[in-house]
C-alpha positions as CSV (number, residue, x, y, z in Angstrom):
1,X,-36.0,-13.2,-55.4
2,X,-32.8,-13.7,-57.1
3,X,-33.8,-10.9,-59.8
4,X,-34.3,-8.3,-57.1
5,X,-31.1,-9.5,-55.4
6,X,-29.2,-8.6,-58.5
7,X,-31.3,-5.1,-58.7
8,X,-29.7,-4.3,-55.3
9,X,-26.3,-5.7,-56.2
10,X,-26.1,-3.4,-58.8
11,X,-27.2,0.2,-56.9
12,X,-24.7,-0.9,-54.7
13,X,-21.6,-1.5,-56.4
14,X,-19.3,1.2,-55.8
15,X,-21.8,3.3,-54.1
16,X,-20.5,4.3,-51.1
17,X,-23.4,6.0,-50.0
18,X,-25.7,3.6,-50.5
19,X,-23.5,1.2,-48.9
20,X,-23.9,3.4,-45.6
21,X,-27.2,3.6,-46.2
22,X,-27.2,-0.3,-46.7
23,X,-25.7,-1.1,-43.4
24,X,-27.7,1.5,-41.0
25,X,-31.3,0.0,-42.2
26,X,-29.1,-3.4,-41.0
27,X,-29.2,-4.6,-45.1
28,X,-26.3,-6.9,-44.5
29,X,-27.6,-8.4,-41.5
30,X,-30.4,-9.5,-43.3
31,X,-28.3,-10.8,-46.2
32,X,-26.1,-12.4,-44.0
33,X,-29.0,-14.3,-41.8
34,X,-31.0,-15.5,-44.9
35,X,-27.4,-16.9,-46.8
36,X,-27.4,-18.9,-43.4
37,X,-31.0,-19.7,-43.9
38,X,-30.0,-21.5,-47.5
39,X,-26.9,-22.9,-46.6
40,X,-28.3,-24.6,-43.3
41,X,-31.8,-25.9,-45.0
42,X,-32.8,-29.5,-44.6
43,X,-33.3,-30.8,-48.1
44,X,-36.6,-31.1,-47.8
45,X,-37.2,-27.6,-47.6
46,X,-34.2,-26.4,-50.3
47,X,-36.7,-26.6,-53.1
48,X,-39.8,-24.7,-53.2
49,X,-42.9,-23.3,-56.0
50,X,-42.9,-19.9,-57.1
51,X,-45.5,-17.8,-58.9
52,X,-46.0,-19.8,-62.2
53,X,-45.7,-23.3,-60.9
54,X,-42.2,-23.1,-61.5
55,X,-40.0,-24.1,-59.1
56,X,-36.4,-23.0,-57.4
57,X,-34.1,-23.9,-54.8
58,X,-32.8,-22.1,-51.7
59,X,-29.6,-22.7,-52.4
60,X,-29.6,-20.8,-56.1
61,X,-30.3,-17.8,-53.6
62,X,-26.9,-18.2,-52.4
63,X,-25.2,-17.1,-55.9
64,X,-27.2,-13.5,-56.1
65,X,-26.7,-13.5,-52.0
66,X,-23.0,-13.6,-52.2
67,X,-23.1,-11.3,-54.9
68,X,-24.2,-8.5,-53.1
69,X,-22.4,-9.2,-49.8
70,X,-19.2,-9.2,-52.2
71,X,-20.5,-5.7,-53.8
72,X,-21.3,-3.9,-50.3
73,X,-17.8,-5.4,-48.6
74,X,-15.9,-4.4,-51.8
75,X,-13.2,-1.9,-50.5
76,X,-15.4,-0.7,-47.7
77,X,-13.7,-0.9,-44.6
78,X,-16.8,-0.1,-42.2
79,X,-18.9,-2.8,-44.6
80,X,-16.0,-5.7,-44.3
81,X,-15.8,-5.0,-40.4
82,X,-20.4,-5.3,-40.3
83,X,-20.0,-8.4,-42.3
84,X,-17.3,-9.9,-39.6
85,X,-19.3,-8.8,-36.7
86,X,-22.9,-10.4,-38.3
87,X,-23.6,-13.4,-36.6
88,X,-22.4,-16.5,-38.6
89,X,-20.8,-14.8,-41.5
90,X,-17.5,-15.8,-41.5
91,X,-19.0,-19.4,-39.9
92,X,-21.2,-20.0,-43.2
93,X,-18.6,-19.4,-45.2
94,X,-16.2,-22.0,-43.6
95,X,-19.0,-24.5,-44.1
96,X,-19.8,-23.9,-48.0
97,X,-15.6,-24.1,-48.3
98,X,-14.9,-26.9,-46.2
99,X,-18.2,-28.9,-47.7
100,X,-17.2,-28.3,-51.4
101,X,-18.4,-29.9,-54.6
102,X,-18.6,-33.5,-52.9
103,X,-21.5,-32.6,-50.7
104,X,-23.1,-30.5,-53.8
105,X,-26.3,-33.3,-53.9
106,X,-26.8,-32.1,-50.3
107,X,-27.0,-28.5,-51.7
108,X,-29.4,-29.5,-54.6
109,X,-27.8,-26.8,-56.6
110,X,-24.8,-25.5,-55.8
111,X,-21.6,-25.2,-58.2
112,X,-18.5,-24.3,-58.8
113,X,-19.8,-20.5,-59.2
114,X,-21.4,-20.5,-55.2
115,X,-17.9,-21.9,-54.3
116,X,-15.7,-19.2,-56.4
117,X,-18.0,-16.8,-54.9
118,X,-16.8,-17.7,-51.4
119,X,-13.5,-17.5,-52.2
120,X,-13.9,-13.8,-53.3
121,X,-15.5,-13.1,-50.1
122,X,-13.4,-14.7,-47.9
123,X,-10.5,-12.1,-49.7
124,X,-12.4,-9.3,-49.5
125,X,-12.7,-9.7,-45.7
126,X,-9.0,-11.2,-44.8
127,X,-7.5,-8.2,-46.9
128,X,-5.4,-5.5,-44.1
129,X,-7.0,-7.8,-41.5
130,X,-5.2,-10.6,-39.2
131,X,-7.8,-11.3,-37.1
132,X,-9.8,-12.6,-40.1
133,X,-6.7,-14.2,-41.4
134,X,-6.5,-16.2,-38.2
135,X,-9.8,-17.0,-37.8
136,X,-9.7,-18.5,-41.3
137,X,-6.3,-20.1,-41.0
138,X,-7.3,-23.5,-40.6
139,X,-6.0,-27.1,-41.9
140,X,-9.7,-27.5,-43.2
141,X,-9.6,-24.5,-45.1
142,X,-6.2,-24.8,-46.6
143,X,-7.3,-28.3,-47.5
144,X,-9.9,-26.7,-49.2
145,X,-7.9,-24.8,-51.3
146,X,-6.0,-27.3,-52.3
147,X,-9.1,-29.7,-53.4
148,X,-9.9,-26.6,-55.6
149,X,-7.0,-25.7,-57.1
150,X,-6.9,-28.8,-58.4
151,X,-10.1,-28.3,-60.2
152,X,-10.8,-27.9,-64.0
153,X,-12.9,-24.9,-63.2
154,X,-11.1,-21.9,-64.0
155,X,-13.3,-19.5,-61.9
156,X,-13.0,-21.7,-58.9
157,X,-9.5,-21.9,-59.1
158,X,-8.9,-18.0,-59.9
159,X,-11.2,-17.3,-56.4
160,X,-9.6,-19.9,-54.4
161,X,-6.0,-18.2,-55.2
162,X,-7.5,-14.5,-54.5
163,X,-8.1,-16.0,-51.3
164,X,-4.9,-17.5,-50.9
165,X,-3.3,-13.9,-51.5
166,X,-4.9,-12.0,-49.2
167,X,-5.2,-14.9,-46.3
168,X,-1.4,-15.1,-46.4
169,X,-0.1,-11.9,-46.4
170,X,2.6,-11.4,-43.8
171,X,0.4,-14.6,-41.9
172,X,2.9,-16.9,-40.7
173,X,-0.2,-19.2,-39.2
174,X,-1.2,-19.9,-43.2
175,X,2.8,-20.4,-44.4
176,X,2.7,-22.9,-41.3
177,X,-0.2,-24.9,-43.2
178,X,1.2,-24.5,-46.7
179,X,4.4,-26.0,-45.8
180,X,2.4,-29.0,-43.5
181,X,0.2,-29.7,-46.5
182,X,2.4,-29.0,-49.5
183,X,0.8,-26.3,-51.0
184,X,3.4,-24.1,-52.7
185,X,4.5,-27.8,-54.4
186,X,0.3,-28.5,-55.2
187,X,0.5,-24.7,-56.9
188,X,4.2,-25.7,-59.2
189,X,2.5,-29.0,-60.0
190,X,-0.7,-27.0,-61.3
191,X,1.4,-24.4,-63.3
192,X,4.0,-26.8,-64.9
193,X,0.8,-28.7,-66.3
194,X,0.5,-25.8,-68.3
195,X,-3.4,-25.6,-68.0
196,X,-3.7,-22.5,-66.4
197,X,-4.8,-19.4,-68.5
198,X,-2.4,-16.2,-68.3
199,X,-5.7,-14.5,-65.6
200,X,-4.9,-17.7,-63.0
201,X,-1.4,-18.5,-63.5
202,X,-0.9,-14.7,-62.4
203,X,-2.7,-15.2,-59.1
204,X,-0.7,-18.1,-58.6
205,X,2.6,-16.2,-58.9
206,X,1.2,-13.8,-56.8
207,X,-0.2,-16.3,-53.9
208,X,3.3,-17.6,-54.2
209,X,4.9,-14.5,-53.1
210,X,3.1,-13.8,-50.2
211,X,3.4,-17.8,-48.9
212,X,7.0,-17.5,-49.4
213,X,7.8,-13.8,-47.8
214,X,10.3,-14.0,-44.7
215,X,9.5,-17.7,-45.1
216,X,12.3,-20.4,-45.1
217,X,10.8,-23.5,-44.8
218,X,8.7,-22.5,-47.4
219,X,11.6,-21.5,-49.7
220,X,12.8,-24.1,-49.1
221,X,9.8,-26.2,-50.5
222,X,10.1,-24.2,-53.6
223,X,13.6,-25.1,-54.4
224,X,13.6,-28.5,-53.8
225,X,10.6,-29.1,-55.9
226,X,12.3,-27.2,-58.4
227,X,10.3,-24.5,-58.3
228,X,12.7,-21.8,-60.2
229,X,13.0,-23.9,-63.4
230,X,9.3,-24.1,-63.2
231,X,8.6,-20.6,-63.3
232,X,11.0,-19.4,-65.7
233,X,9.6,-22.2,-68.0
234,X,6.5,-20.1,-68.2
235,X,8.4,-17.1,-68.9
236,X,8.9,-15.8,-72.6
237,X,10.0,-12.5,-74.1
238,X,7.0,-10.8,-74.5
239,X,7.5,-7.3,-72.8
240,X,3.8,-7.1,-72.1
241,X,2.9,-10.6,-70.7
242,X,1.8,-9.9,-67.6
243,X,2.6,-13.6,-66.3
244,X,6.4,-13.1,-66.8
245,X,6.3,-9.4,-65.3
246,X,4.4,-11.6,-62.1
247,X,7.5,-13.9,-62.5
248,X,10.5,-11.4,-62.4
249,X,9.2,-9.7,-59.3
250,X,8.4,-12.9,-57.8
251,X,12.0,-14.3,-58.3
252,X,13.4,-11.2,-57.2
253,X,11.9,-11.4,-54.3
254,X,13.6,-14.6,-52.8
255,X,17.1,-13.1,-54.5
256,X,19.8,-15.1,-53.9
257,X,18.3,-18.3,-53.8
258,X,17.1,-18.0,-57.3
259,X,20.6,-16.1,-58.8
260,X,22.0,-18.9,-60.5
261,X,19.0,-19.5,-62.2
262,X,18.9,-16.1,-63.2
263,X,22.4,-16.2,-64.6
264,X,21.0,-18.9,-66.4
265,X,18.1,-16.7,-68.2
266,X,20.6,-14.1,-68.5
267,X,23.0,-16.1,-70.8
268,X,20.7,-18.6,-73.0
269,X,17.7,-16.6,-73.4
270,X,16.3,-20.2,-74.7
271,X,16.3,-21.0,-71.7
272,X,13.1,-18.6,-70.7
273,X,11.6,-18.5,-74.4
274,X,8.3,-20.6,-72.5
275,X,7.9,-22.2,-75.9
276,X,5.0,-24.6,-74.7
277,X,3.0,-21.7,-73.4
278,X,4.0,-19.1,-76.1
279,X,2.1,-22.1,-78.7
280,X,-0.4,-22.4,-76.7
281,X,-1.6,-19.0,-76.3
282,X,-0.5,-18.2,-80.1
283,X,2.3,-15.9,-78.9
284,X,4.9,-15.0,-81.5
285,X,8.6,-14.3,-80.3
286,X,10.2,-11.1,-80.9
287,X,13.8,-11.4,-80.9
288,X,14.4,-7.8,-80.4
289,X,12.0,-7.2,-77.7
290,X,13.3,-6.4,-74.0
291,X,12.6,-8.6,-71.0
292,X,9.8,-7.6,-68.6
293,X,9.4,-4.6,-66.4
294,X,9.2,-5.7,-62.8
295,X,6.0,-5.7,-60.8
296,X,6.2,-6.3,-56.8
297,X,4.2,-8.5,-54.9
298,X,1.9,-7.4,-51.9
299,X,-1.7,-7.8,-50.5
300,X,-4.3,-7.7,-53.3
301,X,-6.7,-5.0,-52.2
302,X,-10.4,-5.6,-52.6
């Protein structure tokens, strides 16, 4: 099952077509129903013998499963809208997020990858819509995010911050949460650790942007957990580092607030070198070089 899941995953990608195609002979429906199926198994039915002797659970299903639904939804407005409409969808998803890792002996199976995978979903359909936003602003699911940004997992965390981008954009419901549960300080504490490859440090930038767009309380939680110093500690001189072009734009953004700071940068230019990150990525300094181009934040499209 999962190798012919796969099969269709890849005739669909991209295919527009197809995707039509998909959708009329109700495809997702059926994708949708049986990911359901799997995630709302008892255990004693999860694992099962397939030709060989060999056996599998239901809940490896849900990794190809996701897979496609992520491939048909993938910047297809009519296939985003069919996935929101099928019964459960958006429901299942909830569940796997606000489960997590602790209930994985439940799952018999599922990992970090399932999880990531929901977190790409769940972007893919809140992206240019509020009424999925809303429906997935919860405390449950920001708490979610939290418990997996915290995580080792670099693929969890880099799907749980797509999320995050596209769920707050312009959503004043999600900045509410963020600032309730201390999320924008959870997301400094994460990058001043200095664990975070370039990939995920970018999304969190970016994530940052949106929860802190038109929004003062959250601003404020930025500040006062020094959030400026923070970023600009991960900055260095490297004109192509996309992390401190994610930076600029992102400090620009909240403008005044951030100006002396940015005086700072603009007369000790020590004082953005990001040392402990240029060693750790093996980054050597050009003196000469010019400081980053700016990029702007937004909604991440799907």
């Amino acid at each position: 099952s999962g190798n012919i899941l796969n099969l269709l995953g890849n005739s669909l990608y991209r295919n527009e077509r197809a995707k039509i195609d998909f959708i009329d002979c109700k495809g997702l429906d059926l994708l949708v129903s049986n990911l359901h199926r799997v995630i709302s198994s008892s255990p004693s039915n999860r694992r099962r013998t397939i030709r060989g002797g060999s056996t599998t659970t239901d809940v490896q299903l849900a990794e190809p499963l996701l897979n496609v639904i992520i491939n048909v939804i993938d910047n297809n407005i009519p296939a985003k809208h069919a996935a929101t409409q099928a019964k459960g969808f958006v429901r299942t998803l909830k569940t796997i997020v606000e489960r997590g890792l602790e209930e994985s002996s439940d799952f018999e199976g599922t990992d970090t990858r399932v999880i990531a995978l929901v977190w790409i979903a769940i972007s893919h359909l809140a992206w240019g819509s509020p009424a999925v936003q809303s429906s997935l602003a919860t405390r449950s699911m920001i708490q979610g995010l939290l418990r997996d940004l915290k995580h080792q997992d670099e693929e969890l965390r880099y799907g749980a911050l797509t999320a995050l981008i596209n769920l707050s954009y312009e959503c004043h419901k999600v900045q509410e949460l963020a600032h309730e549960l201390a999320l924008v300080q959870t997301i400094l504490t994460e990058l001043q650790k200095n664990k975070m490859s370039n990939k995920v440090a970018c999304a969190a930038v970016f994530s940052l942007g949106n929860l802190l767009q038109n929004n003062t309380a959250g601003t404020r939680d930025f500040l006062s957990a020094g959030g400026a110093e923070i970023m600009l500690s991960q900055v260095n001189d490297c004109e192509d580092d996309e992390l401190s072009k994610r930076i600029f734009s992102f400090l620009l953004g909240i403008g005044v607030h951030v100006a002396p700071f940015l005086l700072a940068l603009a007369t000790d230019i020590k004082f953005c070198c990001g040392s402990e990150r240029e060693q750790r990525n093996g980054i050597e300094r050009d003196e000469s070089s010019s400081l980053p181009s700016l990029l702007s934040s937004s909604s991440l499209s799907s």
